[in-house]
NUVEX-799649 format. One record per atom (N, C-alpha, C): x, y, z; residue in one letter. Coordinates in steps of 0.2 Angstrom, whole numbers, padded with zeros to 4 digits, always signed. Each point is the difference from the previous one (the first is absolute). Layout:
REM NUVEX-799649
XYZA
...
This chain:
REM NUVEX-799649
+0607+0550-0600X
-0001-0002+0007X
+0004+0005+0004X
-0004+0002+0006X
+0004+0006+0003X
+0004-0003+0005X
+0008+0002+0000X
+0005-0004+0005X
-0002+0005+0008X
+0003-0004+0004X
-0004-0002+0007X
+0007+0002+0003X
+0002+0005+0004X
+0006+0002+0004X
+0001-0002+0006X
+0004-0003+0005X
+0002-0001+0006X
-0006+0004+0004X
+0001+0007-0003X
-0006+0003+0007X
-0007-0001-0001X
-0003-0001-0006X
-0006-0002-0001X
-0002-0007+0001X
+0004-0004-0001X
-0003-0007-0003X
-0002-0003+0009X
-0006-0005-0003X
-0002-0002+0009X
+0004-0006+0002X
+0003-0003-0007X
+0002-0006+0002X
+0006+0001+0003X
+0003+0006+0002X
+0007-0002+0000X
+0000+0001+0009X
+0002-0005+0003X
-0003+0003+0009X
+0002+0004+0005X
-0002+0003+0003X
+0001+0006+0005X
+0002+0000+0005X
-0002-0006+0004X
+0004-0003+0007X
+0004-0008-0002X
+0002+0000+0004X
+0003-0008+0003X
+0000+0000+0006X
-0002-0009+0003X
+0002-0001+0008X
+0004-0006+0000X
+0001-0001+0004X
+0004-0008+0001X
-0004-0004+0006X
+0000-0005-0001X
-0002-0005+0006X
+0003-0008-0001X
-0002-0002+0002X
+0004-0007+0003X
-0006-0004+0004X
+0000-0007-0001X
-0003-0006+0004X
+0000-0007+0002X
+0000-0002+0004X
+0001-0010-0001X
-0008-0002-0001X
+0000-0005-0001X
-0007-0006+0001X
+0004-0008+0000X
-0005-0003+0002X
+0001-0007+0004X
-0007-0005-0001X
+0000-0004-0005X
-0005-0002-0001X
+0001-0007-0003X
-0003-0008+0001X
+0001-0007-0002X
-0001+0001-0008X
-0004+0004-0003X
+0002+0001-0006X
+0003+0008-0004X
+0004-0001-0004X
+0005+0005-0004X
-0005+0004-0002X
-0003+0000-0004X
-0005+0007+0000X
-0002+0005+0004X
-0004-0004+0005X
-0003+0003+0005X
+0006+0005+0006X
+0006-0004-0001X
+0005+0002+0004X
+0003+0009-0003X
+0000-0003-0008X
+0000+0009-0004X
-0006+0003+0002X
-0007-0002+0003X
-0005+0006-0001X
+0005+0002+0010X
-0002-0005+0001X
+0003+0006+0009X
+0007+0004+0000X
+0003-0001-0004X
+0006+0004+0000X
-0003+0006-0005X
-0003+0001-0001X
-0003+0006-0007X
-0005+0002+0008X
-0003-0002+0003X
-0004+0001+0006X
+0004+0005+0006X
+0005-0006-0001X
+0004+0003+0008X
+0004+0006-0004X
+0001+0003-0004X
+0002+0007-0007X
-0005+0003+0000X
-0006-0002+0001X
-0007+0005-0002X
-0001+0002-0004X
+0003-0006-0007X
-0003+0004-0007X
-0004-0007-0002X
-0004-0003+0004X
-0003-0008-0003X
-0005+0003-0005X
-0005+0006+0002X
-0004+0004-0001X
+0000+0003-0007X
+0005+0000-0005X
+0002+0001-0006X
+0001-0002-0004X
-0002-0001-0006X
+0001-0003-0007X
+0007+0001-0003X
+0007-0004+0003X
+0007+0002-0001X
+0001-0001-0007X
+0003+0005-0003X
+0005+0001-0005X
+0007-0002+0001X
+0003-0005-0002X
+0008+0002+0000X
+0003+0003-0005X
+0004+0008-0001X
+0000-0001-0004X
+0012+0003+0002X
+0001+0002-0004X
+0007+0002-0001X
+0002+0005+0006X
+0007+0002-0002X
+0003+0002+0007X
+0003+0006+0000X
-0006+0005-0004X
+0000+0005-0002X
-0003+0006+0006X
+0005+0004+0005X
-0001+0005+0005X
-0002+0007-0006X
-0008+0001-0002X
+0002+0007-0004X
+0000+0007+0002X
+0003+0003-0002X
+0001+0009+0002X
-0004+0001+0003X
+0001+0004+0003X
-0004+0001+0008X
-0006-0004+0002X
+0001-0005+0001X
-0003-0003+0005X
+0002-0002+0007X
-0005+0005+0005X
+0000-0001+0004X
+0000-0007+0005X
+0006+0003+0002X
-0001-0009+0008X
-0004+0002+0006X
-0003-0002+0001X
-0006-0002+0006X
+0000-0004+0006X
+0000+0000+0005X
-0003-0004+0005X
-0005-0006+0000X
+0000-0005-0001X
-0004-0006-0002X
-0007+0004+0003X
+0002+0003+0006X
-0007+0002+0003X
-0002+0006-0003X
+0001+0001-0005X
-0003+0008-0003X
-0001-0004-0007X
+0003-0003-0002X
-0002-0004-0006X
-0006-0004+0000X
-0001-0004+0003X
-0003-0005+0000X
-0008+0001+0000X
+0000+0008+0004X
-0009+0001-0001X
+0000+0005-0006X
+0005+0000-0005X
-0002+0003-0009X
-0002-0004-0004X
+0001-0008+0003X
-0004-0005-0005X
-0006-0004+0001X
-0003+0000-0005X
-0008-0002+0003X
-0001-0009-0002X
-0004-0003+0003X
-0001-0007+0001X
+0001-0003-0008X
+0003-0005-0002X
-0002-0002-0004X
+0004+0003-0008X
+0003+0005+0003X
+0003+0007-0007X
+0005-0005-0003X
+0002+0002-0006X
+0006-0003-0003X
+0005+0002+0005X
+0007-0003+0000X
+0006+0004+0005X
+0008-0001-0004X
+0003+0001-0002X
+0004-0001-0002X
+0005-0001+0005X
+0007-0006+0000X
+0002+0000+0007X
+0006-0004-0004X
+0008+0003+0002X
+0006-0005-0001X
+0000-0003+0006X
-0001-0006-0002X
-0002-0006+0008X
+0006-0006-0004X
+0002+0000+0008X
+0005-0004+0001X
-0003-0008+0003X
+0001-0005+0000X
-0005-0007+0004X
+0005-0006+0000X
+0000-0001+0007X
+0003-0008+0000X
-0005-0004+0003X
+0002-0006+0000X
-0003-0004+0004X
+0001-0009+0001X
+0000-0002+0007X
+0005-0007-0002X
-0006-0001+0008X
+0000-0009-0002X
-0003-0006+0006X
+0006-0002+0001X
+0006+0001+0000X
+0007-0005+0004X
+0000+0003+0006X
-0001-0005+0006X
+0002+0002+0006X
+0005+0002+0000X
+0002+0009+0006X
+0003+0004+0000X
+0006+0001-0006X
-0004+0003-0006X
+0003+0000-0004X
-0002+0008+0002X
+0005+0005-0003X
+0000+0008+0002X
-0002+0003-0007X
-0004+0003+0000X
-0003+0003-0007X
+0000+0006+0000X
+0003+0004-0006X
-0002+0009+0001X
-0004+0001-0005X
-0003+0008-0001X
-0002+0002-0006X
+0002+0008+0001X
+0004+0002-0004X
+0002+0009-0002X
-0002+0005-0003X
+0000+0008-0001X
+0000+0004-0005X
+0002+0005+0002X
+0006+0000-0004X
+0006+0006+0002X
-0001+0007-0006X
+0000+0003+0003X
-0002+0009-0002X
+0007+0003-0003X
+0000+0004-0006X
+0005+0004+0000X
-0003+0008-0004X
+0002+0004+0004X
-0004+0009-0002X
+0005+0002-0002X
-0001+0004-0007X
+0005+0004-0001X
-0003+0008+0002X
+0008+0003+0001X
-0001+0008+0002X
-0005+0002-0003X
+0000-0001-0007X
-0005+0005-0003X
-0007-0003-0001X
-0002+0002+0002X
-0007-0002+0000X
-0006-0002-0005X
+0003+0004-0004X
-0003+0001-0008X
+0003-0007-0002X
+0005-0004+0002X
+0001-0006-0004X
-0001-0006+0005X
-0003-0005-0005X
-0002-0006+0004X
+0007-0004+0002X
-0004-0004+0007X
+0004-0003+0003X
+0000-0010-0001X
+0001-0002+0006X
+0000-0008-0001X
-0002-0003+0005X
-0004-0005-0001X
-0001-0006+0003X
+0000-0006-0001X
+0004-0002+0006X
+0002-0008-0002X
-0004-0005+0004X
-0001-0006-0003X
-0002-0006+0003X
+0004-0006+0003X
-0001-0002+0003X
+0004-0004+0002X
-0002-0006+0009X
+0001-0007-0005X
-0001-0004+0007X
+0005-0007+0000X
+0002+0000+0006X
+0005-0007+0003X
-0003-0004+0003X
+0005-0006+0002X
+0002-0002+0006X
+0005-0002+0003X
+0000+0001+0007X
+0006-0001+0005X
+0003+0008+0002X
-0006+0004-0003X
+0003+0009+0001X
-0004+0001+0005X
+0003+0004+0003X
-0004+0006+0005X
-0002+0006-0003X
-0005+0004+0004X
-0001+0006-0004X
+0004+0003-0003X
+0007+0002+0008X
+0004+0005-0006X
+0004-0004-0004X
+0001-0005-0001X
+0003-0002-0008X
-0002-0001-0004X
-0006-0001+0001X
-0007+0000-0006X
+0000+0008-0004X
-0001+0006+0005X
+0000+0006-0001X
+0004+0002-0001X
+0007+0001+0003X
+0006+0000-0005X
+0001-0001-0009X
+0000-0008-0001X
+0000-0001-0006X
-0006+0005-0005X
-0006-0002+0005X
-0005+0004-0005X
+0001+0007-0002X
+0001+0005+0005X
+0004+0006+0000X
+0004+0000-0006X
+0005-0004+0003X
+0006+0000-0008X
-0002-0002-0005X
-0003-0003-0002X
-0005+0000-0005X
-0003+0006-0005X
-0004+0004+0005X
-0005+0004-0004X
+0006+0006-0001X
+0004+0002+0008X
+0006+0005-0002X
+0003-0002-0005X
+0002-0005-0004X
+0006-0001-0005X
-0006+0000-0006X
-0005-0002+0000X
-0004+0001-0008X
-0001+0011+0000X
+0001-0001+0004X
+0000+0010+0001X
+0004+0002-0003X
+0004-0001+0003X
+0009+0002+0000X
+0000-0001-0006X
-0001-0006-0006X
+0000-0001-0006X
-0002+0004-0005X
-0005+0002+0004X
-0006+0006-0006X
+0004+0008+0002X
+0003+0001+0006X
+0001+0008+0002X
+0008+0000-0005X
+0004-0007-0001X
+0006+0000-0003X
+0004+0003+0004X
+0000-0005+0006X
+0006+0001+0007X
+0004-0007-0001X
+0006-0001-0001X
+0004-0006+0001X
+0001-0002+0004X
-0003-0007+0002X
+0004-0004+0005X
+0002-0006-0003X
+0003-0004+0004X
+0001-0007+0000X
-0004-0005+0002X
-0001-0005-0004X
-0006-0003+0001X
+0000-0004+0007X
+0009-0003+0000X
+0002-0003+0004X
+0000+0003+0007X
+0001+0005+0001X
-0001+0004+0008X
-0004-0003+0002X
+0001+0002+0008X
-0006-0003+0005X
-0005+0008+0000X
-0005-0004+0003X
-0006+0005+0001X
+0002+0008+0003X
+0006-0002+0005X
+0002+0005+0007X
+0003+0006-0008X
+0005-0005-0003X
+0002+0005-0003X
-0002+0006-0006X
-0006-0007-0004X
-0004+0003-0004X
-0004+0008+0004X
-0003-0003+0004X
-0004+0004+0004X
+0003+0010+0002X
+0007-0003+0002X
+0003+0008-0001X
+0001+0003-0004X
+0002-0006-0006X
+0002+0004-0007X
-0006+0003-0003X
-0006-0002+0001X
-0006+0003-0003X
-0001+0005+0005X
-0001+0001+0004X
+0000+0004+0004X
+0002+0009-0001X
+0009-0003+0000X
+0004+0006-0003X
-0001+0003-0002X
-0003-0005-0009X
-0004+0004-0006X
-0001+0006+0000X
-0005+0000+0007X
-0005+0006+0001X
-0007-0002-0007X
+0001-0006-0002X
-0005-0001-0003X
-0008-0004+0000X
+0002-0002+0008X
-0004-0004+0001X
-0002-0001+0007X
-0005+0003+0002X
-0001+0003+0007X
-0002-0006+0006X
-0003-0005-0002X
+0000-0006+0006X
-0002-0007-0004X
+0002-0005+0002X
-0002-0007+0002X
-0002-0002+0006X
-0005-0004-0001X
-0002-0003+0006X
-0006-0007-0002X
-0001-0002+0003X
-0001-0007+0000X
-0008-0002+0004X
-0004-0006-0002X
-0004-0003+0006X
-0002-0007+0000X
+0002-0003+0005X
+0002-0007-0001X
-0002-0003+0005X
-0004-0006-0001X
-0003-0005+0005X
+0004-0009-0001X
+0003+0000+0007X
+0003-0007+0000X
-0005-0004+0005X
+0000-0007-0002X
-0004-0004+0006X
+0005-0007+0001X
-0002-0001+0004X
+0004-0010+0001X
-0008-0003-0002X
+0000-0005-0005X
-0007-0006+0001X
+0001-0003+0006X
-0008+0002+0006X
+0003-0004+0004X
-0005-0005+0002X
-0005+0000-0005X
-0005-0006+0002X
+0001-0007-0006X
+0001-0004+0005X
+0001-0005-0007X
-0005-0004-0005X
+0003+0001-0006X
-0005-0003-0004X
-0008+0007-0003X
+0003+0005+0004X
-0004+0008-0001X
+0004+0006-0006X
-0006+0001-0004X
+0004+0006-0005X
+0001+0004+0004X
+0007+0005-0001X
+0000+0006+0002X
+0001+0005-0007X
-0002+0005+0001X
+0003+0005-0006X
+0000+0006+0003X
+0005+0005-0004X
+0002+0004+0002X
-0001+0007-0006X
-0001+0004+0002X
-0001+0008-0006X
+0002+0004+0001X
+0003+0005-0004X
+0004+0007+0002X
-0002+0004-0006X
-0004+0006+0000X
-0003+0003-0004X
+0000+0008-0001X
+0002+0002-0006X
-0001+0006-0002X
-0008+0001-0002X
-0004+0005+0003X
-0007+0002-0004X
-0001+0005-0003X
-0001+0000-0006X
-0001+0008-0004X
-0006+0003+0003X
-0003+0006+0000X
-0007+0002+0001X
+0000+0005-0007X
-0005-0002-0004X
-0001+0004-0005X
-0006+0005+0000X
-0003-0001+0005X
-0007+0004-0001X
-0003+0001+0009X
+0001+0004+0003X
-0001+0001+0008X
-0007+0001+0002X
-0001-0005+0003X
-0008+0000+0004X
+0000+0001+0006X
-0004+0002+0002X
-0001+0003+0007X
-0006-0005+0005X
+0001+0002+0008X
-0005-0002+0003X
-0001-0009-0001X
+0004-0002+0002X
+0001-0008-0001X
-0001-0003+0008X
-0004-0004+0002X
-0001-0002+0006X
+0006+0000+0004X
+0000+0002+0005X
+0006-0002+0006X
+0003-0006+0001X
-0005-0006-0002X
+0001-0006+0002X
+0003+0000-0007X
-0001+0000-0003X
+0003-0002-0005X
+0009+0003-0003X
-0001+0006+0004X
+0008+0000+0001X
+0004-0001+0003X
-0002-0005+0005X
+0006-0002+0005X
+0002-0008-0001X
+0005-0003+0002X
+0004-0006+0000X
+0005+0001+0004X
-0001-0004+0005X
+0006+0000+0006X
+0006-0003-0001X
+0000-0006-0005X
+0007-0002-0002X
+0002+0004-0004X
-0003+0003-0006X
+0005+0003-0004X
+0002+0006+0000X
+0005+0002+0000X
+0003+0007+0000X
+0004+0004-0009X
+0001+0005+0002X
+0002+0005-0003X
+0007+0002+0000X
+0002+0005-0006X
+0006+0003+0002X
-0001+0007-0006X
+0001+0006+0003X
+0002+0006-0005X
+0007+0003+0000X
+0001+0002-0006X
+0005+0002+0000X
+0001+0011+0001X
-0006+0001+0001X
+0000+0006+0003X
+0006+0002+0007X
């Protein structure tokens, strides 16, 4: 069997985007398809799989992403999901990024969801997360015990690890006796298509973040 290299292989993905959504809805199901809706990825057959950033892959613009995948495609996505009916209960969903300098080696993605957080402490945590399973592969010492501010410079300093950053949607339940749910999403693109309806790539609630 002939072995299949990082630059040849089709499964390994080429882009990444991130996006984020809420939904609201009397039943729990329905309340995940609007939150994947109000994200823009309701359109795709999701994969979850592991929290694995690989070598060069490209980060994106949800809006330059999202018209390389076609209706109904497999997707693979580290998705993060909450969801609660408790009046004003506060709900997050996360997924913090960690890049290392070198390109050529993969990075990290973490998942992560609460309650009683706001985004940045949802992101924060998540962040130190994906950065500290990094850190463990690059063979940088920290303390497990640090807070995030200090871990964050320590990795830093390395020079080994060139950014974290996070995308995190918090809500308050605020209809009673109503699901809400929450999503924060990494999406691979493994295979880029073109020429996707305009309508199809917009969603006004949900946004993006690049780390370009």
């Amino acid at each position: 069997m002939r072995s299949v290299s990082v630059a040849d292989s089709t499964h390994v993905p080429k882009k990444v985007f991130f996006t984020k959504g809420v939904g609201t809805h009397r039943d729990k199901l329905t309340s995940f398809e609007l939150a994947l809706r109000d994200a823009g990825i309701e359109r795709f057959n999701l994969v979850m799989v592991s929290s694995i950033l690989p070598p060069h892959c490209e980060i994106v613009p949800k809006a330059k992403g999202l018209p390389m995948l076609k209706d109904g495609e497999i997707v693979f996505v580290v998705l993060s999901r909450n969801e609660s009916n408790e009046h004003n209960r506060l709900i997050c969903a996360s997924v913090g990024a960690a890049i290392p300098a070198d390109r050529s080696q993969y990075g990290y993605l973490s998942e992560y969801h609460s309650f009683g957080e706001t985004d940045a402490k949802a992101g924060d945590y998540a962040e130190d997360l994906a950065a500290s399973m990094l850190a463990s592969t690059l063979g940088i010492e920290f303390d497990l015990n640090q807070g995030w501010d200090e871990k964050e410079a320590l990795f830093k300093m390395s020079g080994k690890i060139v950014k974290t950053t996070d995308i995190s949607q918090s809500v308050v339940v605020d209809k009673q006796g109503e699901w809400t749910s929450v999503v924060a999403a990494a999406v691979f693109v493994l295979t880029e298509h073109e020429n996707q309806p305009a309508e199809k790539q917009q969603n006004s609630r949900a946004s993006y973040f690049s780390l370009q």
